[in-house]
C-alpha positions as a Markdown table, in Angstrom:
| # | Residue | x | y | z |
|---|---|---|---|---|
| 1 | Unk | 13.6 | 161.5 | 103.0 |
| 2 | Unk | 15.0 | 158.1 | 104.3 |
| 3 | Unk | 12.8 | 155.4 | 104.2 |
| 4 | Unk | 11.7 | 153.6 | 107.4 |
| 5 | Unk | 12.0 | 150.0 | 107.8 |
| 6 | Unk | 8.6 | 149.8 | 109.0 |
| 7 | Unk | 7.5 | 151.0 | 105.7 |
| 8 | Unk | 9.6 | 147.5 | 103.9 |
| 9 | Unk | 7.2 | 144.8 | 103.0 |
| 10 | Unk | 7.6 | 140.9 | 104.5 |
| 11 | Unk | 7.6 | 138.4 | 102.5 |
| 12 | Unk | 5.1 | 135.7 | 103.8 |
| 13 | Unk | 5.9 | 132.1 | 103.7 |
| 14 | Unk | 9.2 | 130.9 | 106.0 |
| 15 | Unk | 11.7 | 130.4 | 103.0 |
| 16 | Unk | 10.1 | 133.6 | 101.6 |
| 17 | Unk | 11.1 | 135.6 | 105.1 |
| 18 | Unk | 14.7 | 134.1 | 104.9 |
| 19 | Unk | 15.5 | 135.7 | 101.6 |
| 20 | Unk | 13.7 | 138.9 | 102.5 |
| 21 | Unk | 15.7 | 139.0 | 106.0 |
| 22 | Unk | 19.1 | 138.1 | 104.2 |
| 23 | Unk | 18.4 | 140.4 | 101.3 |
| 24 | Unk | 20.4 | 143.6 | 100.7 |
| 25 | Unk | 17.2 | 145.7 | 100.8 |
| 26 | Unk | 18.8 | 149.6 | 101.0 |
| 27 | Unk | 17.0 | 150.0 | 104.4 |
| 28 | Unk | 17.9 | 147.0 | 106.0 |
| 29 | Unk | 21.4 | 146.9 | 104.9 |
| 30 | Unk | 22.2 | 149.6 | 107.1 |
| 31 | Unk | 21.4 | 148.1 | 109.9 |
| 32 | Unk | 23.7 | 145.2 | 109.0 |
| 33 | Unk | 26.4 | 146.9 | 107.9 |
| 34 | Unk | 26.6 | 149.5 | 111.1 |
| 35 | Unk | 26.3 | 146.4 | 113.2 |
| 36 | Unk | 29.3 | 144.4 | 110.8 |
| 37 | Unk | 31.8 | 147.0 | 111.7 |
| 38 | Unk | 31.0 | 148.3 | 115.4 |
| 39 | Unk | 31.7 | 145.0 | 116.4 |
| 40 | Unk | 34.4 | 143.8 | 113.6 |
| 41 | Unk | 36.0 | 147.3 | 115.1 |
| 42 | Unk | 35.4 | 145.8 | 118.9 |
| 43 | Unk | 36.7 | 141.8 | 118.1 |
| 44 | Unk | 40.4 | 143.4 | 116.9 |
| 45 | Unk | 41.2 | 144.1 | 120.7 |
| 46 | Unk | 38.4 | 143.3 | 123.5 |
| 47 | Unk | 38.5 | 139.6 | 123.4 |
| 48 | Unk | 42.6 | 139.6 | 123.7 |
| 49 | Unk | 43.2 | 142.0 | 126.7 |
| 50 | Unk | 43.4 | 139.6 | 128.6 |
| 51 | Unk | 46.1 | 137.7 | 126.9 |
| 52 | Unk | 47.8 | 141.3 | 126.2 |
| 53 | Unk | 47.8 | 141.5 | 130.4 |
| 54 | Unk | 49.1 | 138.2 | 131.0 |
| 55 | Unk | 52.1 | 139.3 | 128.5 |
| 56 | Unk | 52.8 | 142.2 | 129.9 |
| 57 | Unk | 53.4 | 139.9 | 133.6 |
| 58 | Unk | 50.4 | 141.1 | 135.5 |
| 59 | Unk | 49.0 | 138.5 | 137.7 |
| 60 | Unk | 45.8 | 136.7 | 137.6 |
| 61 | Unk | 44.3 | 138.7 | 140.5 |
| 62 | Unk | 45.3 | 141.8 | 138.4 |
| 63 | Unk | 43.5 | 140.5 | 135.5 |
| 64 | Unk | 40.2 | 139.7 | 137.0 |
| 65 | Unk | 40.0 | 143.5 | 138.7 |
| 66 | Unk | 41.6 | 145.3 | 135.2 |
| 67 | Unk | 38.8 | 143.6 | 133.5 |
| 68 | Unk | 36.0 | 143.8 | 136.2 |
| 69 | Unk | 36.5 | 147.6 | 135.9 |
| 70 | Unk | 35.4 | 148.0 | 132.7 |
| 71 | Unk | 31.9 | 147.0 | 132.7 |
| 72 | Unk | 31.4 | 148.6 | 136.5 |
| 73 | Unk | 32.0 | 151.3 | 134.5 |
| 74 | Unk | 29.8 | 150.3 | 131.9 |
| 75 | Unk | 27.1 | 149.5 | 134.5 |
| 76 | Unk | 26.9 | 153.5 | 135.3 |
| 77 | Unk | 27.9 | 154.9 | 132.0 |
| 78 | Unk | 25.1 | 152.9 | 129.8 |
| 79 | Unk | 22.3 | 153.9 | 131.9 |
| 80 | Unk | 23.6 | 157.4 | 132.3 |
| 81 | Unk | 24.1 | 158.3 | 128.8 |
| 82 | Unk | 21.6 | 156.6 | 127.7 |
| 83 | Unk | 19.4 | 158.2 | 129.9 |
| 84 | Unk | 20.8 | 161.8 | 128.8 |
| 85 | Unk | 20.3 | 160.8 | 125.1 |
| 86 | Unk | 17.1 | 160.3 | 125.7 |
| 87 | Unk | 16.5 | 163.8 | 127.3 |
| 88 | Unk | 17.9 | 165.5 | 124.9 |
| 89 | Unk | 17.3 | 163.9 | 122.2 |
| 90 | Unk | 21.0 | 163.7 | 121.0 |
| 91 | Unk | 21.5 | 160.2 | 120.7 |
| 92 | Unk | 23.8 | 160.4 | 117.5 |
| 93 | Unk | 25.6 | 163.1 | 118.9 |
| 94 | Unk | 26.3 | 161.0 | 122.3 |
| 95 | Unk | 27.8 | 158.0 | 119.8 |
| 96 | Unk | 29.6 | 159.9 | 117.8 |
| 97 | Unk | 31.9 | 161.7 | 121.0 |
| 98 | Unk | 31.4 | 158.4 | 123.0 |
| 99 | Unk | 32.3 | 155.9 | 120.4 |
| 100 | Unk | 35.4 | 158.4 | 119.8 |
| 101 | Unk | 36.8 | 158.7 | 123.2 |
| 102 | Unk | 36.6 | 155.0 | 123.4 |
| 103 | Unk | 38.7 | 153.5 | 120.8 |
| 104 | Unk | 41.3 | 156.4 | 121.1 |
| 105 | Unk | 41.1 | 155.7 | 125.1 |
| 106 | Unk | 41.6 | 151.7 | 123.7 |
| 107 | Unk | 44.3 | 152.1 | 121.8 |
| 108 | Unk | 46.6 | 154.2 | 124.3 |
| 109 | Unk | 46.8 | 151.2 | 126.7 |
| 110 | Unk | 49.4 | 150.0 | 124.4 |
| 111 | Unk | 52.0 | 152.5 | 126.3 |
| 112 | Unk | 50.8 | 151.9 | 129.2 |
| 113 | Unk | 53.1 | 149.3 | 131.9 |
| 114 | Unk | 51.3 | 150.3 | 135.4 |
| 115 | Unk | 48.3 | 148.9 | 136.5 |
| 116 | Unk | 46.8 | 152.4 | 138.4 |
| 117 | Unk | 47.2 | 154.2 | 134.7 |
| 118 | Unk | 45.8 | 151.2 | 132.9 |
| 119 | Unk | 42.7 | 151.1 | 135.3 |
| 120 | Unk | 42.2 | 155.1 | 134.8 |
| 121 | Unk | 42.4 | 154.7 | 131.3 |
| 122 | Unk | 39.8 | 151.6 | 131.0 |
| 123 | Unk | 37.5 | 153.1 | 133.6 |
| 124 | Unk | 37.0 | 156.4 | 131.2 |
| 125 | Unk | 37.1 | 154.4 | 127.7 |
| 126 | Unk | 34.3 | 151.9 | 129.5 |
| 127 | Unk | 32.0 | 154.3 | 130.7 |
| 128 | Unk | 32.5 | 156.2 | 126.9 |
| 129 | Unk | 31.9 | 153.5 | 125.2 |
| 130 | Unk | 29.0 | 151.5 | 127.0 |
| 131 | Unk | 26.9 | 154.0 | 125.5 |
| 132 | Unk | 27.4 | 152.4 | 122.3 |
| 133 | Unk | 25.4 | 149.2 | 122.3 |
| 134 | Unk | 22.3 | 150.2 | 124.5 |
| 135 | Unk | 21.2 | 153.4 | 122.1 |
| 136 | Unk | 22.3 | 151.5 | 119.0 |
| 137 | Unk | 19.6 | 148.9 | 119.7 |
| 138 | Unk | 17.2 | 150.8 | 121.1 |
| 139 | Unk | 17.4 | 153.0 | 117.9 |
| 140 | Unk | 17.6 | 150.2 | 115.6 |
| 141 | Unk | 14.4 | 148.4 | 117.5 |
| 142 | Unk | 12.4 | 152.3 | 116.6 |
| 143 | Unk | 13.9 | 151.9 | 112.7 |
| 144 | Unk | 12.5 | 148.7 | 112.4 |
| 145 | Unk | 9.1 | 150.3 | 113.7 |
| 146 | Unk | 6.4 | 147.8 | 116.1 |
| 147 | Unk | 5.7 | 145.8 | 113.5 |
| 148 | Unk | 9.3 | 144.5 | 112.8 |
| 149 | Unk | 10.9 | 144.5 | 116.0 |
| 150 | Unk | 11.3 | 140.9 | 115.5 |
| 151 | Unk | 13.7 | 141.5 | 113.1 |
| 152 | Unk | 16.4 | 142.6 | 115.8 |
| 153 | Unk | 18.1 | 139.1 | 115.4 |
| 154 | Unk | 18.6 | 139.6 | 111.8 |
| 155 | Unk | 20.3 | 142.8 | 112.0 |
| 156 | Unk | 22.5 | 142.0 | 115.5 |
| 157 | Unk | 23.5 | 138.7 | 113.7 |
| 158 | Unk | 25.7 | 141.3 | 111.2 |
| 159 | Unk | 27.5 | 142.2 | 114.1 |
| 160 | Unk | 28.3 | 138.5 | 115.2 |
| 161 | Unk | 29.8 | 137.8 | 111.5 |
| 162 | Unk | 32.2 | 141.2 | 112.1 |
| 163 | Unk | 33.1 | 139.9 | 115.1 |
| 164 | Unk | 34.0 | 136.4 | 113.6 |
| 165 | Unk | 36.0 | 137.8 | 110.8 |
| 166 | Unk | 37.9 | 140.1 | 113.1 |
| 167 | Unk | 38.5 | 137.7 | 115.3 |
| 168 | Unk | 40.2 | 135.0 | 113.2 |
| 169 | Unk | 41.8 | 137.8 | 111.2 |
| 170 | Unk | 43.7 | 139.8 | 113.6 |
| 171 | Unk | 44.5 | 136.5 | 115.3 |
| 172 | Unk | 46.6 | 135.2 | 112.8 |
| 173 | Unk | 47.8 | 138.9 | 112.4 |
| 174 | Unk | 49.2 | 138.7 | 116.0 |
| 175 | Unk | 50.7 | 135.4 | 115.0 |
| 176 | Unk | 52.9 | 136.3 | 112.4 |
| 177 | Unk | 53.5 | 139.7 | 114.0 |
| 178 | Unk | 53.3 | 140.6 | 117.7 |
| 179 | Unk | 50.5 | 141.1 | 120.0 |
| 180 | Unk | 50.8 | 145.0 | 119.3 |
| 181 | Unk | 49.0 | 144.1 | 116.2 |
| 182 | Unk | 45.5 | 143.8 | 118.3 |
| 183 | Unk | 46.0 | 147.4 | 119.2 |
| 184 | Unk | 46.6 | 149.2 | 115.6 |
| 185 | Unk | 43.8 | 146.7 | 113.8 |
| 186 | Unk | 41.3 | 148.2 | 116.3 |
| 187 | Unk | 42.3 | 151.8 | 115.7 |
| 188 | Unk | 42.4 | 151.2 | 112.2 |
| 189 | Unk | 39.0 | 149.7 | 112.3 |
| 190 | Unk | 37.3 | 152.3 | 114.3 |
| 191 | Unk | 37.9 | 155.5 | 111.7 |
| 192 | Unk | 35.3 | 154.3 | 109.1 |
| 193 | Unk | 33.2 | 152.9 | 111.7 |
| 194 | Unk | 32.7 | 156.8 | 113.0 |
| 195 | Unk | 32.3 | 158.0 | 110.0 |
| 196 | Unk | 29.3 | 154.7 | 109.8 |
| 197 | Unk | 27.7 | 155.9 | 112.4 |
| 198 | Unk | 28.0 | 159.7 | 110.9 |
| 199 | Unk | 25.7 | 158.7 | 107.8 |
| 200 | Unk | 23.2 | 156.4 | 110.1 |
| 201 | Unk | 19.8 | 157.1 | 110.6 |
| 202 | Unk | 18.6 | 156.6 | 114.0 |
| 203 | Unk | 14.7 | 156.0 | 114.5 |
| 204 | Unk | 14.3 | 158.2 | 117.3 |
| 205 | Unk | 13.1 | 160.8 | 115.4 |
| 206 | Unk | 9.9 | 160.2 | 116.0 |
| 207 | Unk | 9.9 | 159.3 | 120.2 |
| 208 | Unk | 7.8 | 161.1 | 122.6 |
| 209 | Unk | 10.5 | 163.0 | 124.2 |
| 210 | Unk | 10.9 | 163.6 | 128.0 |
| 211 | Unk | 11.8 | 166.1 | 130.5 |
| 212 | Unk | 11.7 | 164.0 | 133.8 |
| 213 | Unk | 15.4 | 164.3 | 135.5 |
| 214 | Unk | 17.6 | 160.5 | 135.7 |
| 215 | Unk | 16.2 | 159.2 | 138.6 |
| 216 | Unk | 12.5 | 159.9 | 138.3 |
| 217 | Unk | 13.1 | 158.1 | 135.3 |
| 218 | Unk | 14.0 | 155.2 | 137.0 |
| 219 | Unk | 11.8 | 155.2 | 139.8 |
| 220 | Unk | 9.2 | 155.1 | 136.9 |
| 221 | Unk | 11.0 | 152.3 | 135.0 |
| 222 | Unk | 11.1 | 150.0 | 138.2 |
| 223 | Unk | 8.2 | 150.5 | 139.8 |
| 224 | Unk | 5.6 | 149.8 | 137.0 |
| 225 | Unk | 6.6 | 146.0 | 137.2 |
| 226 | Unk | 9.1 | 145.7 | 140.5 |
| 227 | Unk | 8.8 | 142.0 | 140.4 |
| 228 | Unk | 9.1 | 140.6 | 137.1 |
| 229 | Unk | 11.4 | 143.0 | 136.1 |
| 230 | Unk | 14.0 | 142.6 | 138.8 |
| 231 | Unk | 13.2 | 138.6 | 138.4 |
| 232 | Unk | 14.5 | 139.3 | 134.9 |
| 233 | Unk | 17.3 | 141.6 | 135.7 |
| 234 | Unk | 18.6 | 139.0 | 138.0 |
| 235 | Unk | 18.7 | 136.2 | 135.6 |
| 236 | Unk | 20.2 | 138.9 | 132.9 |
| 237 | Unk | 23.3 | 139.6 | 135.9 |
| 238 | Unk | 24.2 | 135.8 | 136.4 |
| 239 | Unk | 24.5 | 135.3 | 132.9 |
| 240 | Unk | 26.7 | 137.8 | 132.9 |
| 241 | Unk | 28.7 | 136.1 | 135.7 |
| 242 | Unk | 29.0 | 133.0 | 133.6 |
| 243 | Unk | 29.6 | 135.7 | 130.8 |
| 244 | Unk | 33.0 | 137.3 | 132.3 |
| 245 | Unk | 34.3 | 134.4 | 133.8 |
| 246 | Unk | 34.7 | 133.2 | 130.4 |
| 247 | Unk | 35.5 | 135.8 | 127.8 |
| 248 | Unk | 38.3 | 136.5 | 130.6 |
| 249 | Unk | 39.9 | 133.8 | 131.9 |
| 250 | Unk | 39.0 | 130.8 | 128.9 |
| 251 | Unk | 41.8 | 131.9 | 126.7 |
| 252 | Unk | 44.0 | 132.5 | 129.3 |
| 253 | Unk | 43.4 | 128.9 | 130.5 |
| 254 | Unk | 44.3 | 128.1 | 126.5 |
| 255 | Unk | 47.4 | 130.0 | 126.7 |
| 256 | Unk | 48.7 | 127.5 | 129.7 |
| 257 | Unk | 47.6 | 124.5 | 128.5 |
| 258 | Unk | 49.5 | 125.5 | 124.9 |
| 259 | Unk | 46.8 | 126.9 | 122.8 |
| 260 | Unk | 48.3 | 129.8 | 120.0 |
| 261 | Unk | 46.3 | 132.9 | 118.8 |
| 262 | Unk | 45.2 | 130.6 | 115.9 |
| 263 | Unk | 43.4 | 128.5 | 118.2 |
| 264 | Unk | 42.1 | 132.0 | 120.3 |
| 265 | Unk | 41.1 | 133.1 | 115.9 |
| 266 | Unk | 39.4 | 130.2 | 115.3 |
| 267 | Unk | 37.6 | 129.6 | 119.1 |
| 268 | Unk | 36.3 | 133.2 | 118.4 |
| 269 | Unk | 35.1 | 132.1 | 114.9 |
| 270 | Unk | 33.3 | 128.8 | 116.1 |
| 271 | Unk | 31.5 | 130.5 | 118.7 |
| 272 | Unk | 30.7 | 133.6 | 116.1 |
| 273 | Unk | 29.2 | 130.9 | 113.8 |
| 274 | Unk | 26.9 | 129.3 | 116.4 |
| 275 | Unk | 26.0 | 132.8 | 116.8 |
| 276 | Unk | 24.7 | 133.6 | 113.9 |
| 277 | Unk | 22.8 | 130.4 | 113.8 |
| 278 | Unk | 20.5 | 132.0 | 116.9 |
| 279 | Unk | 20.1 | 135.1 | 116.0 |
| 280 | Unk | 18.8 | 134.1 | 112.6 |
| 281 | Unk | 16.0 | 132.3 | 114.0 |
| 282 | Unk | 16.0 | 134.1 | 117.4 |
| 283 | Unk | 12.2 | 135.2 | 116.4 |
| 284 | Unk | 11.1 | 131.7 | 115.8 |
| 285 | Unk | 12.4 | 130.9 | 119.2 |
| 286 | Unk | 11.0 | 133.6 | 120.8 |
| 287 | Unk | 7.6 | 133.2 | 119.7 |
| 288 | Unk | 7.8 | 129.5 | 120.0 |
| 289 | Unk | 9.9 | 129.6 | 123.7 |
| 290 | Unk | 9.1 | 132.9 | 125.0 |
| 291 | Unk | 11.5 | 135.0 | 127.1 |
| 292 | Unk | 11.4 | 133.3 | 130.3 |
| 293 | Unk | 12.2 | 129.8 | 128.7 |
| 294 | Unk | 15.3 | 131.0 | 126.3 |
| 295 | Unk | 17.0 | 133.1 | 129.5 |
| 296 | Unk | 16.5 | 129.8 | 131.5 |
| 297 | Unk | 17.6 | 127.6 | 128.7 |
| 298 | Unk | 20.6 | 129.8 | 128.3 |
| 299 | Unk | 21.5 | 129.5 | 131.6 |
| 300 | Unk | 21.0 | 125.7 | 131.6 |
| 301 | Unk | 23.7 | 125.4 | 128.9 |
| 302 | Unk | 26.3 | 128.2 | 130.9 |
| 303 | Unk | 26.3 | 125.6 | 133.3 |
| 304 | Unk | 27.3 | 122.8 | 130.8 |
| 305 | Unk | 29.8 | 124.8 | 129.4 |
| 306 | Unk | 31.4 | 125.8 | 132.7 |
| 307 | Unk | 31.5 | 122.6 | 133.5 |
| 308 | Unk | 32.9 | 120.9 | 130.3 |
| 309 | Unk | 35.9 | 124.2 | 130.4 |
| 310 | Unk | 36.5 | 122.4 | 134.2 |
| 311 | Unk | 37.4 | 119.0 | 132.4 |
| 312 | Unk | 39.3 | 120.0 | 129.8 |
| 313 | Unk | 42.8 | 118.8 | 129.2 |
| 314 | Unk | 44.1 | 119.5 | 125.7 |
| 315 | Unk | 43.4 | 123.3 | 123.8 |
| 316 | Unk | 42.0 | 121.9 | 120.8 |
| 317 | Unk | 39.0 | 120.2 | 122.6 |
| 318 | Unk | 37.7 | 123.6 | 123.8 |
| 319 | Unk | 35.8 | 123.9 | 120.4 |
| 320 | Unk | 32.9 | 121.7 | 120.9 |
| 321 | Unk | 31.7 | 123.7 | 124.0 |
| 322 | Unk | 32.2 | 126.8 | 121.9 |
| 323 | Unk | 29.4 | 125.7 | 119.8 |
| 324 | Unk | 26.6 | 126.4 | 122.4 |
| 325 | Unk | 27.8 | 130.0 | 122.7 |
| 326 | Unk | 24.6 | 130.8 | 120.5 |
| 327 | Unk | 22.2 | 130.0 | 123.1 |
| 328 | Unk | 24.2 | 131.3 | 125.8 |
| 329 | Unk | 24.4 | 134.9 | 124.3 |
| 330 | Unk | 22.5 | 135.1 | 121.1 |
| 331 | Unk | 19.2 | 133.6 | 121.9 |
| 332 | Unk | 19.8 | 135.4 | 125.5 |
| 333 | Unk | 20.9 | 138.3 | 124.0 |
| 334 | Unk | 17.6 | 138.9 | 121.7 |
| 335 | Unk | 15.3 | 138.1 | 124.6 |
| 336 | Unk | 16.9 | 140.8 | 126.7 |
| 337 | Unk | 16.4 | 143.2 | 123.9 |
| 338 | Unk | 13.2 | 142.4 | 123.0 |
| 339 | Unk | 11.5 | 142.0 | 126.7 |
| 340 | Unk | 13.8 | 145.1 | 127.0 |
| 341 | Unk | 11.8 | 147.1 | 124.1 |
| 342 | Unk | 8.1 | 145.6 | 125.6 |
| 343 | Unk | 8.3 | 147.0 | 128.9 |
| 344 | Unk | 10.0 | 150.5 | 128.3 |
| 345 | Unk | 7.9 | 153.5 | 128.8 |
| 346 | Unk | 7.5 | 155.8 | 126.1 |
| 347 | Unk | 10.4 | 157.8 | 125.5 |
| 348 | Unk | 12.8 | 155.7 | 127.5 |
| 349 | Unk | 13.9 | 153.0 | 125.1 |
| 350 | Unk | 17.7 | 153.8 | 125.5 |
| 351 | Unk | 17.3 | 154.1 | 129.8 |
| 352 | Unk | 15.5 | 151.2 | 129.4 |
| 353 | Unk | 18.0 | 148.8 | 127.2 |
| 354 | Unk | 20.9 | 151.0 | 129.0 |
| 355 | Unk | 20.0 | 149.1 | 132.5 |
| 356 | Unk | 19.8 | 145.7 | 130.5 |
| 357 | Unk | 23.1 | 146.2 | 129.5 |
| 358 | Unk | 24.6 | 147.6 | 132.8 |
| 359 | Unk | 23.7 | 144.8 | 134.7 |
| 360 | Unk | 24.7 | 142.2 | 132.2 |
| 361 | Unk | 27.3 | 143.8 | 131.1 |
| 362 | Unk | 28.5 | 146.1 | 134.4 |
| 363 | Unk | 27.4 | 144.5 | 137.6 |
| 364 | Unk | 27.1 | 141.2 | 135.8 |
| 365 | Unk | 30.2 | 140.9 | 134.1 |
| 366 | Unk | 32.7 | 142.7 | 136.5 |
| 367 | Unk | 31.3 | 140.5 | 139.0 |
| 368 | Unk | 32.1 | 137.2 | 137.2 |
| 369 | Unk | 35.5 | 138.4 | 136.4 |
| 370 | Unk | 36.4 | 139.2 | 139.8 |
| 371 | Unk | 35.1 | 135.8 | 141.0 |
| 372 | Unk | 37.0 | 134.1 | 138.4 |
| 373 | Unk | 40.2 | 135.9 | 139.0 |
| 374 | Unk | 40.0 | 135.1 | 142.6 |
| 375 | Unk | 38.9 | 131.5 | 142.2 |
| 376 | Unk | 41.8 | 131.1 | 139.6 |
| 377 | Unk | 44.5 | 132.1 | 141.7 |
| 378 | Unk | 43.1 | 130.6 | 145.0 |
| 379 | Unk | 42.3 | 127.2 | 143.5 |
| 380 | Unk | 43.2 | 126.7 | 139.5 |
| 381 | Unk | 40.8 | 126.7 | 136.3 |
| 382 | Unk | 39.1 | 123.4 | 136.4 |
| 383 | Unk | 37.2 | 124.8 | 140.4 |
| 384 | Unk | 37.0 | 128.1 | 138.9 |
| 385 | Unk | 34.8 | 126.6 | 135.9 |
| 386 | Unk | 33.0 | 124.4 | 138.6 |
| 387 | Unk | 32.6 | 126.8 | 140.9 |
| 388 | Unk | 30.8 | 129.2 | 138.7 |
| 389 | Unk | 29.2 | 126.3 | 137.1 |
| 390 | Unk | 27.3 | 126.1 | 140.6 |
| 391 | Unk | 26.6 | 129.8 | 141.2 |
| 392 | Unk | 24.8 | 130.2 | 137.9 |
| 393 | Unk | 22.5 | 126.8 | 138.5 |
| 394 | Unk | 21.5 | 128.4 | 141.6 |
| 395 | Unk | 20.4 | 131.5 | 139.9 |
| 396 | Unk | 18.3 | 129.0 | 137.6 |
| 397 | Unk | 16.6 | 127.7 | 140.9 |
| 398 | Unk | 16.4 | 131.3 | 142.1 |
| 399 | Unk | 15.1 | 132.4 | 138.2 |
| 400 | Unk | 12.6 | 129.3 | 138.0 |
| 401 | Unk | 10.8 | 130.0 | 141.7 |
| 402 | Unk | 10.6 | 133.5 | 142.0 |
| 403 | Unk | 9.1 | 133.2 | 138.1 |
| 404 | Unk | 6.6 | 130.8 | 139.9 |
| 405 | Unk | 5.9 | 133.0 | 142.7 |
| 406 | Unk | 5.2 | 135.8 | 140.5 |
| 407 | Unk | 2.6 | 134.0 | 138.3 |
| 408 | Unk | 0.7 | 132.5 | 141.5 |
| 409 | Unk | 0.5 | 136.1 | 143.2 |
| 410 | Unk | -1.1 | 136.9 | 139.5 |
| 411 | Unk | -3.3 | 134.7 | 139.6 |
| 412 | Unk | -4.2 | 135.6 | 142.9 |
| 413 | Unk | -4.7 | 139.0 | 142.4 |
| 414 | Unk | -6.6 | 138.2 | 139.6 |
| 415 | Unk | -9.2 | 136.2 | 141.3 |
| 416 | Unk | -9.5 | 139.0 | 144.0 |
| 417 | Unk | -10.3 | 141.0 | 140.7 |
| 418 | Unk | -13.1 | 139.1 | 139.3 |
| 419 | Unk | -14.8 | 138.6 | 143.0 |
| 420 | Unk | -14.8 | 142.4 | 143.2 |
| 421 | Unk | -16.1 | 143.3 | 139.4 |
């Protein structure tokens, strides 16, 4: 049979753990590689609807609601199927039709001119497709077994060079082509990433399986920590804000102030890089941070991103901010996952990582990029960055007191404890 990750010695010693991590053990490669092309497969088209909208003459306002769409959708379907995956215990069979529909769904907005058919067809690809993410890392977190978790960052980071290679590839694709290119690089990509998926072993085989309907399941999910879980779910939504606002609207901004799809390549590259940076030592910061420093810390550094997009004057200049993408997503990204994995209840890792996603990605992201598309076409990009820039510093003050609050009513309660025993 397949061996387990869990089963994989570690290497003590830090340098020692590097080389293990970056080795191409049989087990662990699988993990990277499944990661490498799900996401090599996503960076061919995602990041460029936008532009692919602005060239077809939809309007800003258009934009923001086309792409706020998707992850609503996402925001339902993630949960949902992940929650039925879970259930059943057909998690592979749920990525394999899901992962399908999606990138066939993708690829037909090509012939597509009308905004209504365009919204139908992203609405039914998103809600597909935002199962893909949530049961991948949940499964990949059960591969690596308790022991290992911590080496999420090390596997995700795979899908953060895909992305980068994508990126800068199909970029200068488009350039010497036409932006039609985006559309036949993803479909092209996303046949041997099924068939990827086919041959991967999940670790759920061995989860405590569960016959509790959807909703139970997330009555039970929220009410074993109400608080500090919907504490944490709030920070996860406004960094998705910040999130949508810009992986919408920044290259768009590029596009009017002259940038080319080279620039859009290598943006997508330099923020890829930073990426892989944080995920490779997302456990060291973790353990050194913990969860509730790096989300506040990523949010710290949305703001002076947002803020440094509002000032900008020439393309070019946009790729020093793009360096602090790492902390923004990656280090953010591995927290969410992690505390994600901690405080799901046996048998609902998917649900569980499913409503992470959701609201960072659904209610999170579709928010930001209708606010953005609103604030771009009511007052211009540099109080659409500045705008947001103060929306998501008082979500740090909101984060940062109700963390407080929660810790002194702990204490508290404590206290009562120890009078009583």
């Amino acid at each position: 049979g397949d061996k387990v990750a869990s089963e994989v010695p570690v290497a003590t010693g830090w340098f020692d753990q590097l080389l293990f991590k970056c080795s191409l053990d049989p087990v662990l490669t699988r993990t990277k590689a499944i990661y490498f092309m799900i996401f090599f497969q996503m960076a061919c088209l995602k990041p460029f609807l936008s532009v692919y909208f602005k060239s077809i003459d939809l309007s800003y306002s258009v934009i923001g609601l086309l792409s706020a769409i998707s992850p609503i959708a996402g925001f339902f379907g993630a949960p949902i199927l992940g929650s039925l995956a879970d259930k059943f215990h057909a998690h592979k069979l749920v990525l394999l039709v899901t992962y399908a529909l999606g990138v066939i769904l993708d690829f037909s907005l090509m012939f597509q001119t009308s905004p209504t058919t365009i919204a139908i067809t992203i609405v039914t690809g998103s809600f597909c497709s935002s199962a893909l993410t949530p049961i991948l890392d949940a499964g990949i977190i059960n591969f690596l077994g308790p022991e290992k978790k911590a080496l999420y960052g090390f596997q995700r980071l795979w899908g953060s060079v895909g992305w980068g290679i994508a990126s800068a590839l199909v970029g200068i694709i488009a350039f010497q082509t036409d932006i039609r290119s985006y559309f036949f690089c993803a479909l092209a990509a996303g046949i041997p990433t099924w068939f990827l998926i086919l041959m991967f072993p999940l670790g759920y085989e061995n989860n405590e399986k569960t016959d509790l309907p959807l909703f139970p399941r997330l009555y039970q999910l929220f009410c074993t920590q109400t608080m500090p879980l919907l504490s944490f779910l709030f920070v996860v939504f406004i960094a998705g804000n910040a999130y949508g606002v810009i992986s919408v609207f920044l290259f768009v901004v590029l596009k009017d102030l002259g940038g080319d799809d080279i620039l859009l390549g290598i943006s997508l590259s330099t923020t890829v890089s930073t990426e892989i940076i944080f995920f490779i030592f997302s456990e060291r910061i973790l353990n050194k941070l913990g969860v509730k420093i790096t989300l506040a810390l990523s949010l710290v550094t949305y703001i002076v991103r947002l803020v440094y997009y509002g000032l900008l004057s020439s393309p070019w200049w946009v790729l020093p901010a793009e360096l602090l993408h790492g902390l923004t997503f990656a280090a953010m990204w591995a927290a969410c996952v992690k505390h994600g994995s901690d405080i799901a209840p046996p048998g609902l890792a998917a649900t569980m990582q499913g409503i992470v996603s959701g609201v960072w990605s659904g209610l999170g992201r579709s928010f930001g990029n209708i606010l953005g598309g609103q604030l771009y076409s009511h007052f211009g990009a540099k109080w659409m960055f500045m705008i947001t820039a103060a929306w998501a510093a008082f979500g740090l003050t909101f984060f940062f007191m109700s963390t407080q609050l929660i810790e002194c009513l702990g204490h508290r309660r404590q206290k009562r404890l120890e009078k009583i025993f």
